[in-house]
C-alpha positions as CSV (number, residue, x, y, z in Angstrom):
1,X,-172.3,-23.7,-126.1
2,X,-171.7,-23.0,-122.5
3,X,-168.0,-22.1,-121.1
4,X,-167.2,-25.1,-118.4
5,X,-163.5,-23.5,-117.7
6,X,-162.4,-25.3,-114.6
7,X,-161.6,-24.4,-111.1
8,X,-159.0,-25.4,-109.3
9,X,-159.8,-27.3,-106.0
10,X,-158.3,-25.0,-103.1
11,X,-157.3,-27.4,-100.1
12,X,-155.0,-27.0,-97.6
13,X,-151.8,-27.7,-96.9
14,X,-151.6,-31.7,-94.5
15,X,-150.9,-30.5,-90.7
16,X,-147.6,-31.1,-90.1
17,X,-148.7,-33.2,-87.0
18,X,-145.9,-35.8,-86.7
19,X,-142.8,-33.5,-87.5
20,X,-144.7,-30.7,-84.4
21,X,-144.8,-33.5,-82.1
22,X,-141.4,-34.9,-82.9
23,X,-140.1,-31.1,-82.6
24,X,-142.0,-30.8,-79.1
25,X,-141.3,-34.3,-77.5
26,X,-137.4,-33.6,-78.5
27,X,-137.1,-30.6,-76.5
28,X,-139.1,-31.5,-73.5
29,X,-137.1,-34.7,-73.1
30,X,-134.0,-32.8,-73.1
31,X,-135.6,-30.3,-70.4
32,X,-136.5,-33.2,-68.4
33,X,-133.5,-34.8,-68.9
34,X,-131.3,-31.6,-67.8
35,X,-133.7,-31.3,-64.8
36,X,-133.0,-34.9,-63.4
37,X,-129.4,-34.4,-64.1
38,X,-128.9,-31.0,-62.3
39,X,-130.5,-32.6,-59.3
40,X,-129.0,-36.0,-59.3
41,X,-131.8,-37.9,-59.8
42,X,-131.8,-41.1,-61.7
43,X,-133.7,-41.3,-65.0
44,X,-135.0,-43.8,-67.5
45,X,-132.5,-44.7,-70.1
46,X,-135.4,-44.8,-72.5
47,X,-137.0,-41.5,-74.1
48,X,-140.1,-43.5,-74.7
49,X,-140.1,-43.9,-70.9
50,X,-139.4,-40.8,-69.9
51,X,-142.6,-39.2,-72.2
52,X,-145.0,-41.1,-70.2
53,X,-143.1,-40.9,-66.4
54,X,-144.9,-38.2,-64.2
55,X,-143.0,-35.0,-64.0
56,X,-143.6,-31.6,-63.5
57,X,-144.1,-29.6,-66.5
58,X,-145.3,-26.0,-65.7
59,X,-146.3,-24.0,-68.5
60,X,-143.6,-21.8,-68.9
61,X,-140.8,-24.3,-69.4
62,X,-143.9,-25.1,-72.7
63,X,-144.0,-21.9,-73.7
64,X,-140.0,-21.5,-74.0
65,X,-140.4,-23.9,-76.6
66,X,-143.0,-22.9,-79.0
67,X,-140.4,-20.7,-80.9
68,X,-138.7,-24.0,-82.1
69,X,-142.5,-24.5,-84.3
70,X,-142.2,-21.2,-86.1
71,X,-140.7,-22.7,-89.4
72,X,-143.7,-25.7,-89.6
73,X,-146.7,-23.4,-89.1
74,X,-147.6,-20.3,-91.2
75,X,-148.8,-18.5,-88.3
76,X,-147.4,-17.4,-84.7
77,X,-147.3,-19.9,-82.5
78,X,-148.5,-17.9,-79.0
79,X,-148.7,-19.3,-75.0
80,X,-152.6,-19.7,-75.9
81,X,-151.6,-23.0,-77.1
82,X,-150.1,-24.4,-73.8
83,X,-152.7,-25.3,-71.1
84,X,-152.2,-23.0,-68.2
85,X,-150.8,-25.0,-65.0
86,X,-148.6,-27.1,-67.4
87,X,-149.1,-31.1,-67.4
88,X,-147.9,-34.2,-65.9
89,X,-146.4,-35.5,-68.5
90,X,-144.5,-35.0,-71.8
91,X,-146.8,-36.9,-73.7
92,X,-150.0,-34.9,-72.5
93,X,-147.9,-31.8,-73.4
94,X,-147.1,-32.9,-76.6
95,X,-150.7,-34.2,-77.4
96,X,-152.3,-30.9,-76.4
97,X,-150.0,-28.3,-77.6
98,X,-150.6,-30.5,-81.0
99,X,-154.3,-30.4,-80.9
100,X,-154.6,-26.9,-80.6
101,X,-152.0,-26.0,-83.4
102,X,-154.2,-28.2,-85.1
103,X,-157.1,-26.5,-84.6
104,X,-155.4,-23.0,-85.5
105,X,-154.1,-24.4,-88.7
106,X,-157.7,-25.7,-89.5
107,X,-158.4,-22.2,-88.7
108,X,-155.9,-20.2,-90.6
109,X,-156.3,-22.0,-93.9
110,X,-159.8,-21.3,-93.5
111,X,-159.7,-18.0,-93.6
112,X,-160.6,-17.4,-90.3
113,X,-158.6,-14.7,-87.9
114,X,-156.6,-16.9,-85.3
């Protein structure tokens, strides 16, 4: 009689897509936010507004942020993630700093080097 011992199924851990974003939009708000102030600009009272308003977002002001996603990811989170140039709004941030963790967590729990 043949030994059928069973494997356990190896899957990943579920990309934590809504809590990065939630992290990200958070902080960027509060940048903008800040921003607006210190110049005395006027604002939406709305966050949902503010994501999708065009503002200037360069790169850096990204990057500062990143270390705020060390605790969700099991990897370090570099500036390779942020597009270089920066975006014109927080929701395009938001959307492609969160696609490309994505694709380095698909990555990194597939064994391959990120």
């Amino acid at each position: 009689m043949a030994n059928l011992e069973a494997t356990p199924a190896t899957s990943s851990p579920n990309f934590p897509a809504a809590e990065l974003a939630s992290i990200l939009r958070e902080h960027l708000i509060k940048v903008v936010r800040a921003r607006f102030r210190r110049k005395g600009l006027p604002l939406p009272t709305s966050d949902d507004e503010v994501v999708v308003m065009v503002v200037e977002l360069d790169s850096m002001t990204v990057v500062e942020l990143l270390s705020n996603l060390d605790d969700l990811v099991p990897f370090k989170v570099t500036e390779s993630v942020v597009k270089a140039g920066g975006y014109d709004t927080i929701s395009a941030a938001v959307e492609h700093v969160v696609g490309r963790l994505a694709a380095k967590w698909a990555k990194h729990h597939s064994g391959v080097t990120v």
